[in-house]
NUMISE-517516 format. One line per 10 residues: number of its first residue (from 1); their letters; for each residue x, y, z of C-alpha. Coordinates in Angstrom, 2 decimals. Layout:
NUM> a> X:Y:Z | ...
***
This chain:
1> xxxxxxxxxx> -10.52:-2.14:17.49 | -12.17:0.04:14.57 | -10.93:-2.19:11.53 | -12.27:1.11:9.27 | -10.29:3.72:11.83 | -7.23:1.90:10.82 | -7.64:1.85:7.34 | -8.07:5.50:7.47 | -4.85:6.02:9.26 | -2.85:4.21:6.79
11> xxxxxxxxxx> -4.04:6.21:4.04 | -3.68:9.08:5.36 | -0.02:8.24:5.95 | 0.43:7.97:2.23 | -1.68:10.80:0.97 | 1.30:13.17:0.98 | 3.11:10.89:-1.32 | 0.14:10.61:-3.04 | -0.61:14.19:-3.66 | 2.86:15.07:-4.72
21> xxxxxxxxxx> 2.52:12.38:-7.25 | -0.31:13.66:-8.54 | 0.59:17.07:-8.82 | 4.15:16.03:-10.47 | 2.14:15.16:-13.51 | 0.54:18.74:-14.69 | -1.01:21.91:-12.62 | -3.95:20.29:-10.93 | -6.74:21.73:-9.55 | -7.99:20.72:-6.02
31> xxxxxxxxxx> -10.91:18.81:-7.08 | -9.07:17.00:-9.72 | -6.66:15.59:-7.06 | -9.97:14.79:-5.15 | -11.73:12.79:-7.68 | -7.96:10.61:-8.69 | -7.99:9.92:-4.95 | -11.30:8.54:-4.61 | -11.12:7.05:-8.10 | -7.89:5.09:-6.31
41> xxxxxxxxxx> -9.99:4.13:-3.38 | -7.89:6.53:-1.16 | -11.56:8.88:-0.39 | -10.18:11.70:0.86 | -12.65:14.90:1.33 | -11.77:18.62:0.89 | -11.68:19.48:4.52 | -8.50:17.28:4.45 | -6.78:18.13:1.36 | -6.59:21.84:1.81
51> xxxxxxxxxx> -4.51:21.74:5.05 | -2.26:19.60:3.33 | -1.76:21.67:0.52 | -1.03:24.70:2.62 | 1.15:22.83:4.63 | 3.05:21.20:1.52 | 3.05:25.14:0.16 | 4.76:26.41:3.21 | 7.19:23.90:3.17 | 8.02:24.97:-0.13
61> xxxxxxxxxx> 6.97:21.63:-2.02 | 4.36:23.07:-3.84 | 3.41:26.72:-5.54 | -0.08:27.68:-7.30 | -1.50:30.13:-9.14 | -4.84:31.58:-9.74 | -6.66:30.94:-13.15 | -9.95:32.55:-14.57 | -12.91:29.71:-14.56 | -16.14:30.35:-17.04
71> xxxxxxxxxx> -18.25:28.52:-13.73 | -17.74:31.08:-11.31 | -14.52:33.11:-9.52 | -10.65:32.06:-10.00 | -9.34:28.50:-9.27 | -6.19:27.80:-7.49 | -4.06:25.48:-9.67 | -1.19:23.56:-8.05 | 2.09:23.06:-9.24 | 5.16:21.09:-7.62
81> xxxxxxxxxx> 8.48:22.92:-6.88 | 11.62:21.69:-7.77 | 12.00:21.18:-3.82 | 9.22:18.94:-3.97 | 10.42:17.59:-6.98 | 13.30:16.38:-4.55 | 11.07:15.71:-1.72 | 9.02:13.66:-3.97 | 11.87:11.42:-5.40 | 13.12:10.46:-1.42
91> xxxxxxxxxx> 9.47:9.80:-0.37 | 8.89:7.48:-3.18 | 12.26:6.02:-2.52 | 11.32:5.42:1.33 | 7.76:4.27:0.01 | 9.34:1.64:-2.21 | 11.34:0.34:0.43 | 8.59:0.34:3.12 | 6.26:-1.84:0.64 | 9.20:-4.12:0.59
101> xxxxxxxxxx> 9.57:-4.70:3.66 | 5.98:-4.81:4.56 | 5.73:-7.57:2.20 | 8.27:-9.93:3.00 | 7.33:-9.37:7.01 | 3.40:-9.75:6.01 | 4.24:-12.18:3.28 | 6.28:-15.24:5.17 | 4.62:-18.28:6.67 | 5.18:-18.62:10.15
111> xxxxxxxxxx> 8.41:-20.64:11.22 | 6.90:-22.81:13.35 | 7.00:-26.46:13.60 | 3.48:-26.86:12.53 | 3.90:-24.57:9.14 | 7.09:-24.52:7.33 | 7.56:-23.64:3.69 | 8.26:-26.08:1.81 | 9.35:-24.54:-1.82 | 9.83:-28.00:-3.71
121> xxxxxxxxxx> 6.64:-29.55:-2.73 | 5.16:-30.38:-5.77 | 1.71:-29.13:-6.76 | -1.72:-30.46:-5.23 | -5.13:-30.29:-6.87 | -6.09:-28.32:-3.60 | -7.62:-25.42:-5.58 | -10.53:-26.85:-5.31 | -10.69:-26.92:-1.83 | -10.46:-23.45:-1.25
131> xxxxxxxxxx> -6.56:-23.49:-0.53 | -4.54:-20.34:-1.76 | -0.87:-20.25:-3.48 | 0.89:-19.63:-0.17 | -1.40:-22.25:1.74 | -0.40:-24.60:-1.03 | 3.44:-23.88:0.14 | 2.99:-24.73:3.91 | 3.94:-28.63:4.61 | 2.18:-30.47:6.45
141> xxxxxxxxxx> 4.14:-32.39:9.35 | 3.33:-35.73:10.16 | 0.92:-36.81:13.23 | 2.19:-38.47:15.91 | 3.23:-41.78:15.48 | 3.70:-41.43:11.52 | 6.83:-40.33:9.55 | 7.30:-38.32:6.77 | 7.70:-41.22:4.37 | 4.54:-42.66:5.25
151> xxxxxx> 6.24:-45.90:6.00 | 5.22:-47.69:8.71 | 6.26:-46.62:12.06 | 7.76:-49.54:14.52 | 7.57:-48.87:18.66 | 10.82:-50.32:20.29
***
């Protein structure tokens, strides 16, 4: 699998929440939105922002209008609707709600036998090692043969 193909596709998925975002703020110009994107590590090139903005202008999320420019002939500046305005707030809502649950799906240790949380282990000095917060969490089970008490196991 193309490990940078699917990075691409997930930011594309947000770039519409993105741009709306964006353009909430103040009349932007294209290239403005450009350079916020890249400067957010979400590279996007012209070729795919204009589509969008058409297709966010014909769905009545966004309007523009033409302004003079001393380097050369009139700029399209974008402006949000108050549709979009509304589209905006629900997409952020959904957005909030799918980081959450990304999180706490991405976020748990597995539930297997061999890696359970344990919350109210206390604190190793396995920083050192190369162990992170959530490693730190996981407890260990006992081998075979050996309890969790590290008494001394008896065969009957």
């Amino acid at each position: 699998m193309d490990i940078e193909n699917a990075k691409a596709q997930m930011r594309k998925g947000v770039l519409e929440l993105c741009i709306l975002s964006i353009i909430e703020e103040d009349e932007v110009y294209p290239k403005t939105i450009v350079d916020r994107l890249k400067a957010n590590d979400l590279i996007v090139v012209e070729g795919t922002l204009y589509p969008l903005l058409t297709r966010l202008k014909n769905d009545g999320l966004l309007d523009y209008t033409w302004r003079e420019s001393s380097e050369g002939p009139p700029r399209k500046y974008f402006k949000i609707t108050d549709l979009g305005r509304q589209f905006l707030e629900v997409l952020s809502t959904s957005w909030n709600q799918l980081v959450q649950s990304v999180a706490q799906t991405v976020g748990k240790a597995p539930t297997s036998k061999k890696a359970r949380k344990n919350e109210s282990a206390p604190p190793d000095d396995s920083s050192s090692k190369g162990f992170t917060e959530e490693d730190k969490k996981l407890e260990v089970l006992p081998k075979e043969g050996e309890n969790k008490t590290d008494e001394p196991t008896t065969n009957n």
